[in-house]
Structure formats: C-alpha cells, structure tokens
C-alpha positions in Angstrom: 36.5 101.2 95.7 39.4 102.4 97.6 40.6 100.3 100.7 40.1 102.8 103.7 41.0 99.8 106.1 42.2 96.8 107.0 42.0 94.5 110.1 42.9 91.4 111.7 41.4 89.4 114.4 42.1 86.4 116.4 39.9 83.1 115.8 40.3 79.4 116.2 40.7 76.8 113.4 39.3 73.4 113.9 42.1 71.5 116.5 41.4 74.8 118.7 44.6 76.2 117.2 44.8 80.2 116.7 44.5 81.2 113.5 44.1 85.0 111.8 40.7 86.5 110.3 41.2 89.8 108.1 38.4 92.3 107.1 39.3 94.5 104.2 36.8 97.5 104.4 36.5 99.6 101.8 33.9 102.6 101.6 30.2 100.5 101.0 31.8 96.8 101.5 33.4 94.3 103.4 35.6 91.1 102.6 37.1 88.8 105.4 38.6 85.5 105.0 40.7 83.1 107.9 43.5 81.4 107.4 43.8 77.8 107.4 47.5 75.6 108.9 48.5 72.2 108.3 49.7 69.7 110.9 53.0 68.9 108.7 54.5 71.1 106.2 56.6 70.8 103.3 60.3 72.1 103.6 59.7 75.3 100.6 56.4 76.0 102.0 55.4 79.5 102.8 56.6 80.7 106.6 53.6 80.7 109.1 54.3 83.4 111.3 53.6 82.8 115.0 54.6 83.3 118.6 57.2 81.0 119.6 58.5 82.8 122.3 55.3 83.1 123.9 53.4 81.4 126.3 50.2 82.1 125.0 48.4 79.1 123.7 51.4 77.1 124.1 53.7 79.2 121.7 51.5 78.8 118.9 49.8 82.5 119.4 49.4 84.7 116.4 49.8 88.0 117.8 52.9 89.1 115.3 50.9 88.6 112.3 47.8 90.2 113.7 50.1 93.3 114.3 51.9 93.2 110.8 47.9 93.5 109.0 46.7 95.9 111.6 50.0 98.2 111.2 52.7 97.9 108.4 49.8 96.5 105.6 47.2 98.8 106.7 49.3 101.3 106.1 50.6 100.3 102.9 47.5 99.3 101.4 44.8 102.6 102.5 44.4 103.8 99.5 44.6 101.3 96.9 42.3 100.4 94.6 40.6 97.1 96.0 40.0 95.5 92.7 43.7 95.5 91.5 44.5 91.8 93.0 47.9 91.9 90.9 48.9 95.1 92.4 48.3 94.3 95.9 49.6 90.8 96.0 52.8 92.6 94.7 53.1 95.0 96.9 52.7 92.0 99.8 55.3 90.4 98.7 57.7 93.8 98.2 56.8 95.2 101.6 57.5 91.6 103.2 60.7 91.1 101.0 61.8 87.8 102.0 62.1 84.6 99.8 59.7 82.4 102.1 57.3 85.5 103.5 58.6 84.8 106.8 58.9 88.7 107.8 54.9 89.4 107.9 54.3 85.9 107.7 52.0 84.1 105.2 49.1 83.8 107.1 49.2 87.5 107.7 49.8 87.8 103.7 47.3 85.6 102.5 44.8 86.6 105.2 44.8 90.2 103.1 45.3 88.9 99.9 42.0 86.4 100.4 40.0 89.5 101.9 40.5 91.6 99.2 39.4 89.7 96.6 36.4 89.5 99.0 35.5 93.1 99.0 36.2 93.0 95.5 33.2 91.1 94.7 31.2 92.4 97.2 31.7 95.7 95.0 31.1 94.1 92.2 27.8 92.6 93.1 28.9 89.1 92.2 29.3 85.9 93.9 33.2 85.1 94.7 33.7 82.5 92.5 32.8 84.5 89.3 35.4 87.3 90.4 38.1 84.7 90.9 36.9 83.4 87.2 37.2 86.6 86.1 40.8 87.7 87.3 41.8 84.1 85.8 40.1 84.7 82.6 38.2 81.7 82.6 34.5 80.9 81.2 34.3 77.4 81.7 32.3 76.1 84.7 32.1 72.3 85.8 31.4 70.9 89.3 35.2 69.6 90.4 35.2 66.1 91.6 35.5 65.6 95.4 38.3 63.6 96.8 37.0 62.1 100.4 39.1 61.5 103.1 36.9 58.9 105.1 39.8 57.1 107.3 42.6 59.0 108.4 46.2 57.6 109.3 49.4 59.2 110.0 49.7 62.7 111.5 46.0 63.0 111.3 45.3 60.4 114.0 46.0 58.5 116.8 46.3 55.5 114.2 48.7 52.8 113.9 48.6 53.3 109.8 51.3 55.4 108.1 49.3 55.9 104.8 47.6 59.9 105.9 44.6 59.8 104.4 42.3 56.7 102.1 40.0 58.2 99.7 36.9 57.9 98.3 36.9 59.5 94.6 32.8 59.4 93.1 33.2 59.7 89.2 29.7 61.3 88.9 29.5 64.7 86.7 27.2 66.6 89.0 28.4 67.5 92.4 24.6 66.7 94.1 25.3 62.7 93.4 28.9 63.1 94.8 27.7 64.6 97.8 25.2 61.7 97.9 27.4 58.7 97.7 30.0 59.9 100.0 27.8 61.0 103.1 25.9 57.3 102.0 29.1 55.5 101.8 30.6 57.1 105.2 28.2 56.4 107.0 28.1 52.6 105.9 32.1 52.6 106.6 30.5 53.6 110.3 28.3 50.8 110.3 30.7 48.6 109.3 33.9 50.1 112.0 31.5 49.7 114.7 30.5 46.0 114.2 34.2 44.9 113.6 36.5 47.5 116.0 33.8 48.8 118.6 31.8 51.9 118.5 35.2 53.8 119.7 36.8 53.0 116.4 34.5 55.5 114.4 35.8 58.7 116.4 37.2 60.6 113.7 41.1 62.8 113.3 41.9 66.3 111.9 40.2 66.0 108.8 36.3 63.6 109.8 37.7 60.6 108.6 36.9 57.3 110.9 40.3 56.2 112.8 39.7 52.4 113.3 42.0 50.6 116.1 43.4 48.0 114.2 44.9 45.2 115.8 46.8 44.0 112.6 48.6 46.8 111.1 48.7 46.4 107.5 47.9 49.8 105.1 45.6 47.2 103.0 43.0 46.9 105.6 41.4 50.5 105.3 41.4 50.3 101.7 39.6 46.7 102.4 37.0 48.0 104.6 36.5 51.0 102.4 35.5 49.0 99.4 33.0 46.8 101.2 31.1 50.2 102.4 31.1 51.1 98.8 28.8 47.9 98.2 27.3 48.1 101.6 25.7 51.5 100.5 24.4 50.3 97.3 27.6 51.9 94.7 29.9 49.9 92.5 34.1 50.5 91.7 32.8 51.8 88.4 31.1 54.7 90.3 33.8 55.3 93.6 37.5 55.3 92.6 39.9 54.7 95.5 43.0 57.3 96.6 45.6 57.4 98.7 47.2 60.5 100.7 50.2 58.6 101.7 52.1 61.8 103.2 55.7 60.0 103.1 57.7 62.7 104.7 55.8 61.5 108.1 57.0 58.0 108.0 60.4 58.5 106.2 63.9 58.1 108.2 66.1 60.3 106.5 69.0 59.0 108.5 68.6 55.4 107.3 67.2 56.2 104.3 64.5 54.1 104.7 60.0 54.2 104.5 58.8 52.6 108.0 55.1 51.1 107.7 53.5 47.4 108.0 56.1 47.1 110.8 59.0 46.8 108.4 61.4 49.0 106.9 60.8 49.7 102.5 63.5 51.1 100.4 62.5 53.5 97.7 62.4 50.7 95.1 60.9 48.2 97.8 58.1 50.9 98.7 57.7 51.5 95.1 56.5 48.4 94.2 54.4 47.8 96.9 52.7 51.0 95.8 52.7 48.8 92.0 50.8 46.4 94.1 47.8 48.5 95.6 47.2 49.9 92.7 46.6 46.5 90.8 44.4 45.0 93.8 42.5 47.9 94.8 42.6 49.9 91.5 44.1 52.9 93.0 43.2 56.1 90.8 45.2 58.7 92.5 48.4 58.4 94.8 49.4 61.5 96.9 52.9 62.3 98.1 53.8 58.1 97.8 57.6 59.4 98.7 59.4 61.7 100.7 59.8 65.0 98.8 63.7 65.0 98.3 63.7 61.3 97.3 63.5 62.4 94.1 64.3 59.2 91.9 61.4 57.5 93.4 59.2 60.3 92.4 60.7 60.0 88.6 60.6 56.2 88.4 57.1 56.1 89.8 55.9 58.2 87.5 57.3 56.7 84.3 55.7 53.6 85.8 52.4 54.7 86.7 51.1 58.5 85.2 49.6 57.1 82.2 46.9 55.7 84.4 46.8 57.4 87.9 47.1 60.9 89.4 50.5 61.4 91.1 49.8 64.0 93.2 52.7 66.1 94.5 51.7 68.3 97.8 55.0 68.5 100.0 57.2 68.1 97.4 55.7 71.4 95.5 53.8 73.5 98.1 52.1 75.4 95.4 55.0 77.0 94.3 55.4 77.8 90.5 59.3 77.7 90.3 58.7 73.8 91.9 55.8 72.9 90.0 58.3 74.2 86.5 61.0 71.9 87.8 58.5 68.8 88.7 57.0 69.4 85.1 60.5 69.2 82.8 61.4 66.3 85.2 58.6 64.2 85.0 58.0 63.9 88.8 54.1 63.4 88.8 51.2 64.6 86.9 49.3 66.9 89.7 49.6 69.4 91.6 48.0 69.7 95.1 46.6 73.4 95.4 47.0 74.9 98.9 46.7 78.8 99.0 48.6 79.1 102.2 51.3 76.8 101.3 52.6 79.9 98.6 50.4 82.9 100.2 49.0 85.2 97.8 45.4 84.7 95.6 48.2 85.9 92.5 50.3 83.1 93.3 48.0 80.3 93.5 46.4 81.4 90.1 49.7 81.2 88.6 50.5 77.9 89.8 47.3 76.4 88.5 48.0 78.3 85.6 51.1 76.7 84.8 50.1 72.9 86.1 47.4 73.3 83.1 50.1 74.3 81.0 51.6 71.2 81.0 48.1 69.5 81.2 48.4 68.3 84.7 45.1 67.9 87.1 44.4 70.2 89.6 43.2 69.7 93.3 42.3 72.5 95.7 42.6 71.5 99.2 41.7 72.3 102.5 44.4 71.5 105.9 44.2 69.7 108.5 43.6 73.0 110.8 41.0 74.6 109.0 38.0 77.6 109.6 35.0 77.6 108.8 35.4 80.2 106.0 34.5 77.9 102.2 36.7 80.7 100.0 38.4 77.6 98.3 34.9 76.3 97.1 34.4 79.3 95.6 38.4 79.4 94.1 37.5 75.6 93.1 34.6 76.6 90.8 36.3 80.3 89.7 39.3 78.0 88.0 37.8 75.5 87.0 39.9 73.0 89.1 39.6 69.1 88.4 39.3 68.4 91.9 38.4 69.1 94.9 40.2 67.6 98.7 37.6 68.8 101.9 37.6 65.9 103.9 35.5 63.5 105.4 31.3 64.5 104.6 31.9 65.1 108.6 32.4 68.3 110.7 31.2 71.9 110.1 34.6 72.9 108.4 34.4 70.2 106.0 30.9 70.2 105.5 30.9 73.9 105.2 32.9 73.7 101.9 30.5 71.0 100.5 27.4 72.9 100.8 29.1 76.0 99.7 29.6 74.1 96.2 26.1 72.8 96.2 25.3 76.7 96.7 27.1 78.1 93.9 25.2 75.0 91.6 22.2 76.8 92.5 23.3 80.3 92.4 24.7 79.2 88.9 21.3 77.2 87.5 
C-alpha cells in the first residue's frame, strides 16, 4: 500500500478552463481526482496556482502545478503509506510552507490530497464515501438535502440580477424525491421562461441555472417565477423551501461603501432590511453570503436578527478555513458554513472544518464551483460526513448531474 507514483495531467473543467487531474498509483490500485475553480474567490481563500505569464489558454494554463505533482510531491510522497491521509496532507502543507499554499498551489495540493484518499479505498475494497466516513469517525448515514441553483445572476451570467444564485431547497428525507421535484420543477421554470422572456431566456450560466432577460430588474422577480413553477409542477412551499446565493462581494463598492442592485445603491442597514423583507414574502430558508465579507457588522446584526429561523451561510467570508470559521463562531457571524475543498486545499482540512462547524452545531453544505469536472468526489465526501446539505447546481449539465446520480448510487450501493 505504498505510493510508488504520482502524476498530473491536463483536463478542462466546465467553462473550457484548464484544470489539473492527479493519479496516485500505488502497487495494485489507482485513485485520480480533478480539481474544481470558482469564477470569484474569497480574499483568505487558498492560492490557485496558474500561468499568468503565459500565453497559453489566455494566462490561465496550469503547467506550474502540473510540474510541482509530477516533480517535487512525487518525490516527497514515493514511499508513503497511502492510507495515512493525516500524514500526507501534512507533509503537503510542510513541503509547500506558505500560509496560503501559493508555492505548489492548491490545486496541485488538493489534486494529491483527493487522489490519495482514492487509492486508499480502492485498497481497501470500499466505496469512497465509507473511507472518508471512516477517517472522520462517523457511523451515521442520511441522504443530505440538495440546494438547487435553477436561475443564476451575478458572475454566473450574462444577467442583469445581482443576487448569484435562487434556490430551490426540497424538504423531502430521501434523496430519490429530491431528485424528483427539482428536475420536475426546472423544467416547469422552462416552460414558464419560454412563454414570458422567449425561448432564448432559458439558456443557462456556469452552474445550469435558466438566465432570464428581464426587462424590469428587480431581484424579486426570479424568486416570483420560481415559486409559480413550484405549483406549476404539482409541489407546495411546504415541500420546496426557497434560498438565496446572494454573493455580495460581486455587487459591493468598497470605495463608496455601498451594495448596487435594483438600480439603486443599499447601505448595510438599508440592504439589511430589504433582505428582512424577502424573507417575510417569499419565506426565505437559507441566505448565502447576503454581505460583503469584511462588512462585518452586517454579518453580526443580520444574524441576531435572523439565525433562529434561517441558514446564514458564510462562503467568501470563511473559505473553509478553520481559524475563520472559530472566529465567525465566537462572533456570531452566521450559522453555516459553505464547504468547498479547494477553497482550504487538503481532504485533512476540510474534515476539520466540518468538524468544528458541528461543534458549534452549525449546518453544513458541500459545494461544487462554478468551474467544475466531471469527477462526483464531493458526493461521495457529502455522504462520508454526514453533511446537511448538499449545493450542485441546476438538475442541468453532465458536471452537475454527475454529482446527483453519484448520490442516488451510493443509496443503492448502501440499501
């Protein structure tokens, strides 16, 4: 069970951006995994290592990372024992030796770090998610509840809405009927897009969700047309729960201080209670990102206002990292944390983080990014934690859909 080699490879995530693919070999097995990369990133998020200087696929090349795996890691890691995750995620981060992985890079970390636990339970003769259970000590299996992106906003689009992502959020136990209602209820949002905007309007952004050309630009209108597919396609509110993705760094000016959407600048308290406001018409159940990450004292008086009831989800102003998440928990920032392996870069990492949002008996949602593969290893790290939650995106597009199925697989494998 000794690694004997480890190599990287080019491939392209879903914008037709390159990415990094790494195959940890070890005498009988093989584990890969590829490496997903957002459209915007937090400010403490993990460094993704590519080729600025180059030309090659417009600067955004990955040929320095591929070189770190297929080099310095190789050669630090022939040997080890492929089942000590701990071990090797240390020596990562010793061998890379910056606060922010930005000598290797994170993608080249993480690429390893994913892979090994992949030949780990190929050696084991067990299906991913029980090995990730097992290195988290955890016995407990539920099916985690899907939040759907079904219109996207923001960076995501070519859309005239600030708000990044609207949600559909089904409140059913097993994960067959969630599966169900969205693909039912996405494609009635379709039905409905193409009547009112055009069939244009349902082409879809980064993540499958429709991106409707609205001539009115108000953030209330997605969440209108939203709930009208939920009775179109035969649901109630009491079954689909409403969210939000509101991304804030993206439409913040941190020059004027100010929160630009509906054609109108917000202040933090003005933005604040507009977000008061959606959540009383449109029963809102969970709120994403709803300010920009440094504006703190929105983030604290939102919370005091709101957590009993909703999930305020923190994504850019934590990145996954547990010395964050420990200063959002003892100063009440929100309730959630947004679980992104590549935002921290290491399996050992991203266990501890969940580990320590649980603590403080937060919820937990594992997400995909905008740029993602067609690799489904967060499915499987969904299920192996026991996460609350799961963010893929729209029921639309092989590297969504691929993450979907790959839950509905491990029901079976499991049953």
């Amino acid at each position: 069970m000794e690694i004997k080699e480890i190599k990287a490879i080019r491939v392209l995530d879903s914008r037709g951006v390159p990415t990094i693919k790494t195959f940890v070999k070890t005498e009988n097995e093989t584990g890969s995994a590829s490496i997903p990369s957002g459209t915007s990133a937090g400010l403490f998020e993990a460094y993704e290592l590519r080729d600025t200087k180059s030309k090659d696929y417009f600067n955004l090349d990955v040929s320095k990372a591929i070189k770190n795996v297929n080099t310095v890691i190789n050669k630090k890691l022939k040997g080890k024992f492929v089942l000590d995750q701990e071990d090797i995620d240390n020596t990562l981060l010793e061998l890379d030796g910056t606060d922010n992985k930005s000598r290797l890079g994170a993608n080249a970390i993480l690429s390893v770090s994913l892979a090994v636990s992949r030949a780990a339970a190929n050696e084991l003769s067990m299906p991913l998610y029980q090995y990730i259970s097992r290195l988290n000590n955890n016995n407990n299996f539920k099916d985690p509840t899907p939040l759907s992106n079904i219109i996207n906003g923001g960076l995501h689009s070519g859309s005239n809405i600030a708000f990044q992502e609207y949600l559909i959020i089904p409140k059913f136990k097993e994960i067959e009927d969630s599966v169900k209602s969205m693909s039912e209820i996405y494609h009635s949002l379709k039905n409905i897009i193409s009547k009112e905007y055009g069939p244009s309007s349902t082409n879809v952004g980064f993540e499958g969700g429709f991106v409707p050309n609205f001539k009115d630009v108000n953030e209330e209108n997605p969440l209108i047309l939203i709930e009208k597919a939920i009775k179109d396609a035969g649901y109630t509110r009491k079954e689909i729960g409403l969210g939000l993705d509101c991304a804030a760094n993206s439409f913040y000016n941190e020059k004027e201080k100010k929160y630009f959407l509906n054609n109108k600048n917000y202040s933090s308290s003005e933005l604040l209670d507009y977000y008061l406001d959606l959540i009383k018409k449109f029963k809102i159940k969970s709120i994403e990102d709803p300010f920009f990450e440094k504006d703190k004292k929105a983030w604290q008086e939102f919370s005091k206002k709101v957590s009993s009831s909703i999930n305020v989800v923190g994504d850019d102003l934590l990145v996954t990292n547990p010395a964050l998440i420990k200063d959002a928990i003892s100063k009440k920032y929100c309730n959630s944390l947004l679980l992104k392996v590549n935002q921290i870069g290491t399996l050992t990492e991203s266990l501890n983080a969940f580990n320590i949002s649980k603590k403080a008996n937060w919820k937990v949602i594992v997400s995909h990014r905008s740029g993602e593969t067609e690799d489904n290893y967060i499915s499987d790290l969904a299920y192996g934690i026991n996460a609350d939650y799961v963010k893929f995106g729209a029921p639309s597009r092989g590297e969504r859909t691929s993450k979907y199925n790959r839950l509905l697989e491990i029901k079976e494998i499991k049953s």
